[in-house]
C-alpha positions as CSV (number, residue, x, y, z in Angstrom):
1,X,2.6,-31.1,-27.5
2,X,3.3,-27.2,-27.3
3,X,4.7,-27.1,-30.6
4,X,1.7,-26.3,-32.8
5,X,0.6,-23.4,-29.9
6,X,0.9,-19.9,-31.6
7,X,3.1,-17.0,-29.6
8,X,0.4,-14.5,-28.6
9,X,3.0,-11.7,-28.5
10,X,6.4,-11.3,-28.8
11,X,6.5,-7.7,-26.4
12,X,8.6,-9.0,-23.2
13,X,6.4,-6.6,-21.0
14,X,3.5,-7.9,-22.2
15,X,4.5,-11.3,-21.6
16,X,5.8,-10.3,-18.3
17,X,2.8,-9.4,-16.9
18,X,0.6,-11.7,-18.1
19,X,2.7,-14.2,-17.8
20,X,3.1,-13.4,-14.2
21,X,-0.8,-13.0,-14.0
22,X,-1.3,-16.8,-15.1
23,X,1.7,-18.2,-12.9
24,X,0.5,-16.3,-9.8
25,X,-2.7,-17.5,-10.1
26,X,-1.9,-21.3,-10.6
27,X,0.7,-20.5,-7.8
28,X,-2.0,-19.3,-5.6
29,X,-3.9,-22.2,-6.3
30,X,-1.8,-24.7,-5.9
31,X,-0.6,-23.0,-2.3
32,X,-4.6,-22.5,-1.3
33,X,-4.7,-26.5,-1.2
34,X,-1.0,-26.7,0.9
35,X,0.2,-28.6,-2.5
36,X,3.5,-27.7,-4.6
37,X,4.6,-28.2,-7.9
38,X,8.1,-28.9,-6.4
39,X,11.2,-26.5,-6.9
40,X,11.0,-23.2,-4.6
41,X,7.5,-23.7,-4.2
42,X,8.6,-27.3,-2.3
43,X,11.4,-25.3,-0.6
44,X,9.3,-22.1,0.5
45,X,6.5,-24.5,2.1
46,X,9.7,-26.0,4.0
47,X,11.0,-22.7,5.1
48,X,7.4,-21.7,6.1
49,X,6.5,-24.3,8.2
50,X,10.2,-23.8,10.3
51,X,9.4,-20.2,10.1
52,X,5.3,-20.1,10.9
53,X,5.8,-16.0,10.8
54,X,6.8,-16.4,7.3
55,X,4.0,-16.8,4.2
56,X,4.7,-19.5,2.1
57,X,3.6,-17.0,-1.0
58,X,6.1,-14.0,0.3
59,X,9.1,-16.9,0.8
60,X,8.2,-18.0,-3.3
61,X,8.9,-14.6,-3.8
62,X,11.8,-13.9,-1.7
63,X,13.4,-17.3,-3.3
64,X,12.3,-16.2,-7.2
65,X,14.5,-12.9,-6.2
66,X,17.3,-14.6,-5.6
67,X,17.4,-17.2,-8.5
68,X,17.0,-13.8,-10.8
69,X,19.4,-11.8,-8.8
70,X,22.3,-14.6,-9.5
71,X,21.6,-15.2,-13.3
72,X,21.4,-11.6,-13.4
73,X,25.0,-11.4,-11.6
74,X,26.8,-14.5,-13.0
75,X,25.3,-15.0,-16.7
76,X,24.7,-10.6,-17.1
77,X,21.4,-11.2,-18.7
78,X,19.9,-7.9,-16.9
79,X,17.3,-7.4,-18.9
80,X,16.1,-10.7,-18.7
81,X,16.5,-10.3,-15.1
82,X,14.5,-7.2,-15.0
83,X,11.8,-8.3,-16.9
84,X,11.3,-11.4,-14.8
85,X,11.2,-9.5,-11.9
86,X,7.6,-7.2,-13.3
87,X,6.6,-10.9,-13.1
88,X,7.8,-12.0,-9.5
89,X,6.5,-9.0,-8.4
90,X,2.5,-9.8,-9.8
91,X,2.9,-13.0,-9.0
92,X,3.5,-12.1,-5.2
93,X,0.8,-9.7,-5.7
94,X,-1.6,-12.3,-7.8
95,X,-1.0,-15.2,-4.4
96,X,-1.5,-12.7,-1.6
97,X,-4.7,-11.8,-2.7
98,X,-6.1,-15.7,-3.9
99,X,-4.1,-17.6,-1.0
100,X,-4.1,-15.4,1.8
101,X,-7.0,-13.2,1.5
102,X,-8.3,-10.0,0.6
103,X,-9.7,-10.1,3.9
104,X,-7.2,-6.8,5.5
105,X,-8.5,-5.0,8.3
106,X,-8.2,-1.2,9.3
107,X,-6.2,0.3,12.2
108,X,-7.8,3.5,13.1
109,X,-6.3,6.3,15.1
110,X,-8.4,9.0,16.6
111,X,-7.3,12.1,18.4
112,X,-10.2,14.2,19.8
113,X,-11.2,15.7,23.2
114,X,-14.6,14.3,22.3
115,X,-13.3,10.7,22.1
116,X,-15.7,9.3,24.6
117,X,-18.6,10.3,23.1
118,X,-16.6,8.8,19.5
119,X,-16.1,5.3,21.3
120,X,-19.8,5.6,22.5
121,X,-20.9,6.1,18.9
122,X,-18.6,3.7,17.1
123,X,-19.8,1.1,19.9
124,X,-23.6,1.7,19.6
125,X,-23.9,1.9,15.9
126,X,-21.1,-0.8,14.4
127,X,-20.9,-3.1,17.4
128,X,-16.7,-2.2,17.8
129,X,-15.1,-1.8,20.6
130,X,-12.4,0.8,21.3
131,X,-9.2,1.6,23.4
132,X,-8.1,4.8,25.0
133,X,-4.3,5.4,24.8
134,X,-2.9,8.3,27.3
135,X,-0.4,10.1,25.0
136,X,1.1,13.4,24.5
137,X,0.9,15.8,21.3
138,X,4.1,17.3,20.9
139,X,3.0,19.7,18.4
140,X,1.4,22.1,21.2
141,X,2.5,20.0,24.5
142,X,-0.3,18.6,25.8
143,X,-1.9,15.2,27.4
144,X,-4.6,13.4,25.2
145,X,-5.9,10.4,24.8
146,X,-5.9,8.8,21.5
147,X,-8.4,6.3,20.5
148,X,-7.3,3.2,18.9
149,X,-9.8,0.8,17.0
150,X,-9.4,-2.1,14.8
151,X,-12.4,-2.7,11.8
152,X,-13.2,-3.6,8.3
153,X,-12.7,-1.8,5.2
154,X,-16.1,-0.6,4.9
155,X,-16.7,-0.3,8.9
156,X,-13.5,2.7,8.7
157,X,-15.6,4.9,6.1
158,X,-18.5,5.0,9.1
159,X,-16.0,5.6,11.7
160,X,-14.4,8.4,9.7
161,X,-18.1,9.7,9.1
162,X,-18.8,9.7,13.3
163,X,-15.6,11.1,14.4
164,X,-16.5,13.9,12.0
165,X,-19.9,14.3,12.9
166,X,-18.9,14.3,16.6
167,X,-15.6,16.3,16.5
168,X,-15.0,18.1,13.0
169,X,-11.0,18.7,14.3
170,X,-10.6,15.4,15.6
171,X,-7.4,14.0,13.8
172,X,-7.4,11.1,12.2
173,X,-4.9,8.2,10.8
174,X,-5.5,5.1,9.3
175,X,-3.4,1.6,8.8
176,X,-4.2,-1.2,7.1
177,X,-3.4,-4.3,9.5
178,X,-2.5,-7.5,8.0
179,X,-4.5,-9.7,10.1
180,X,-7.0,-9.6,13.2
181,X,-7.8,-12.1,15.5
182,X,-10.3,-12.5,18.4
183,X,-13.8,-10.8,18.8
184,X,-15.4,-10.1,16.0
185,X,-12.3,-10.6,13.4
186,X,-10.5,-14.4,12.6
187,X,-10.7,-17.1,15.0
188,X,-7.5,-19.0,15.4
């Protein structure tokens, strides 16, 4: 059937990554509608379901690294083995963001003596809510309270902009958070 297709490049990098590009995506697919094509797509939705912490898409690529690692050991085809794993690596990259989402959330930190008036704001004009920690700075001894809040992508640029506003030393650090669940984020 295939034997008539022309090779559209014969650079192993190339193919690596594209190759990777187009398997990650029918991967993604195919784990979007909870299906498999059998082999360690059939055994990393096993695994996954046992283990409900683990993604189905990281376990494909946990599984891929080990088939490569052992040809690469046993049949010393390194290069093969290195090239091949350009192409785990997008394809893990290629299902995370189809199958699970490009739907990450932000983790913000806030240290400022003004972080009352910063929860007020963040509150009144983005609808979030916010949590006071009690914690010490170490860096000159002393008891403050950090503010912790969880938001969107877009919703951190705005905090940023009214912690600065409010408090142009506050001090700020920023996470990305897999997932978030209850008010305003994912239902369960």
């Amino acid at each position: 059937m295939f034997v008539n297709v022309k090779i559209i490049t014969e650079d192993k990098l190339l193919a690596s990554i594209y190759g990777g590009l187009v398997v990650g995506v029918g991967n993604a697919i195919i784990l979007r509608n909870n299906a498999s094509t059998g082999g360690t797509e059939l055994l990393s939705n096993i695994i996954s379901r046992i283990f409900p912490t683990l993604k189905t898409g990281k376990m494909l690529v946990i599984l891929d690294i080990i088939i490569v690692g052992v040809n690469m050991v046993l049949l010393k085809q390194i290069e093969i083995g290195l090239y091949s794993a350009i192409s785990i690596y997008i394809i893990g990259k290629i299902i995370e963001v189809i199958a699970e989402g490009t739907n990450y959330t932000k983790m913000i930190f806030i240290v400022s003596d003004s972080y009352e008036q910063i929860s007020k704001e963040i509150s009144n004009n983005l609808g979030r809510g916010s949590t006071a920690i009690y914690a010490k700075g170490m860096y000159k001894n002393e008891e403050k309270m950090v503010l912790w809040c969880v938001a969107s992508k877009n919703e951190i640029i705005k905090i940023r902009q009214i912690a600065s506003k409010i408090d142009k030393n506050s001090f700020m650090t920023i996470f990305n958070a897999r997932e978030a669940y209850g008010l305003g984020f994912k239902e369960e």
